[in-house]
N, C-alpha and C positions, 0 to 999 in steps of 0.2 A: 504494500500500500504506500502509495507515493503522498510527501509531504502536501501537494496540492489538494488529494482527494477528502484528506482528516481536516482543511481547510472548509473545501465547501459544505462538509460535512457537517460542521462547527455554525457556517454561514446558515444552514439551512434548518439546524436547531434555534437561531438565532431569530430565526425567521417565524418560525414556527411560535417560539417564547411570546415573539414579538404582537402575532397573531391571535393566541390566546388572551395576552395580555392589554389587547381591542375588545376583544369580545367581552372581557369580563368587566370593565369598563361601562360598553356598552348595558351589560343586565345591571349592574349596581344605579345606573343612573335610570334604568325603568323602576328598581327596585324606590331612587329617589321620589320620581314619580307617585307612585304608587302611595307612598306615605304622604305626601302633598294632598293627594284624593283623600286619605283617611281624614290628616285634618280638618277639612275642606266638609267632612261627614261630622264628626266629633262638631265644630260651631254650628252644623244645622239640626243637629240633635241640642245642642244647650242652649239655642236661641226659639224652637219646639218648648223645648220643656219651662221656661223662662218668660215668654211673651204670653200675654193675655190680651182679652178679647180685648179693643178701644186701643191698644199699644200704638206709639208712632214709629214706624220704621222707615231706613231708606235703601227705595227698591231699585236695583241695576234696570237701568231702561237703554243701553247698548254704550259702545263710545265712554266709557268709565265714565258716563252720567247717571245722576240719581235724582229721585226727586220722592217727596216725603210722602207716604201713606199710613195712613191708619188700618189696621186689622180688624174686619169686621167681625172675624169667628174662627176665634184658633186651632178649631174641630174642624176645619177643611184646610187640608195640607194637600197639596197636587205633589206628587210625588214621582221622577222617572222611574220603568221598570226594566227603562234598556229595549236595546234595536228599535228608538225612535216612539217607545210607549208609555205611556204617564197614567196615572189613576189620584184618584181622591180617594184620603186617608182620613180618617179623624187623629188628633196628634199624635194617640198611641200606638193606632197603626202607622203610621207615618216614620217613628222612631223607629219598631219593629223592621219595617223594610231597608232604613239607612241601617241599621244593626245588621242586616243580612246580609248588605251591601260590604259592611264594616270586614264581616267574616270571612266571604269572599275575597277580597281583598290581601289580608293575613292568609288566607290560602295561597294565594298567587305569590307574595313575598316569600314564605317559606319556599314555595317551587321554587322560585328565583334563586332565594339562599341554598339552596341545594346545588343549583345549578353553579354556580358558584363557587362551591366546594370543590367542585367536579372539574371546573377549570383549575383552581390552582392545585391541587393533585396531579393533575396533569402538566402544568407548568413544572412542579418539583420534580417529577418525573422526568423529564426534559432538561432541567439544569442539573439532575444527575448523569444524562446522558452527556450532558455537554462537558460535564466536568470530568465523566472517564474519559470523553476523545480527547479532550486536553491531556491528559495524564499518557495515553499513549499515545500523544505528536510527540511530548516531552520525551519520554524513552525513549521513541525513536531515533530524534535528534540528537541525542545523550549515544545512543547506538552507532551511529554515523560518524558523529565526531570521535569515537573510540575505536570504528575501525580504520579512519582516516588517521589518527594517531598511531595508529599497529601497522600501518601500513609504510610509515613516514621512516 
């Protein structure tokens, strides 16, 4: 095995590290995501559980504009159910369903954290390969230069 080929060999775990270490990147910043939504569920679950009927609030109306409303009945909560569908809740359904949402959620992160796991196992996996094909360029070269020495 020629010193060039334990070279690209090195280049190509290097590559590979390199590659994983996109990916994993990648899932931890859905994983950031993903917690962003939880909050995002957590202040609509405590602003639910907290406002009362007559409350003034201020409603996103697009364009980070708002403009003030009153709640006429905290027992209708429109609530997403996902793929484009919404229902009406009374508050404590309403909570119940961002709770299921909440769960799901912590579903998907745990995936994620798994996945994750799985990447850098495989990374270590990989800087141990990279570390033995260093360890035998180094012999090598240590070989070389001791037979060009025996030779001399």
């Amino acid at each position: 095995m020629s010193l060039g080929g334990g070279g690209g060999q090195m280049q190509q775990l290097q590559e590979q590290m390199q590659a994983l270490e996109q990916e994993k990147q990648a899932i931890q910043a859905e994983v950031q995501n993903l917690r962003g939504e939880q909050g995002e569920i957590d202040e609509a679950i405590e602003a639910i559980e907290t406002l009362e009927t007559g409350s003034t609030v201020q409603v996103p109306v697009g364009g980070d504009a708002y403009v003030r409303a009153e709640i006429q009945d905290i027992d209708e909560v429109i609530v997403t159910l996902g793929g484009g569908y919404a229902a009406e809740r009374d508050s404590d359904g309403a909570i119940d369903s961002l709770e299921d949402k909440q769960d799901a959620l912590d579903d998907r992160i745990e995936e994620l954290q798994g996945e994750i796991e799985k990447v850098e196992s495989e990374t270590a996996n990989l800087e141990a390969k990279a570390q033995q094909a260093q360890q035998q360029q180094m012999q090598q070269m240590q070989q070389q230069m001791q037979q060009q020495q025996d030779d001399e």
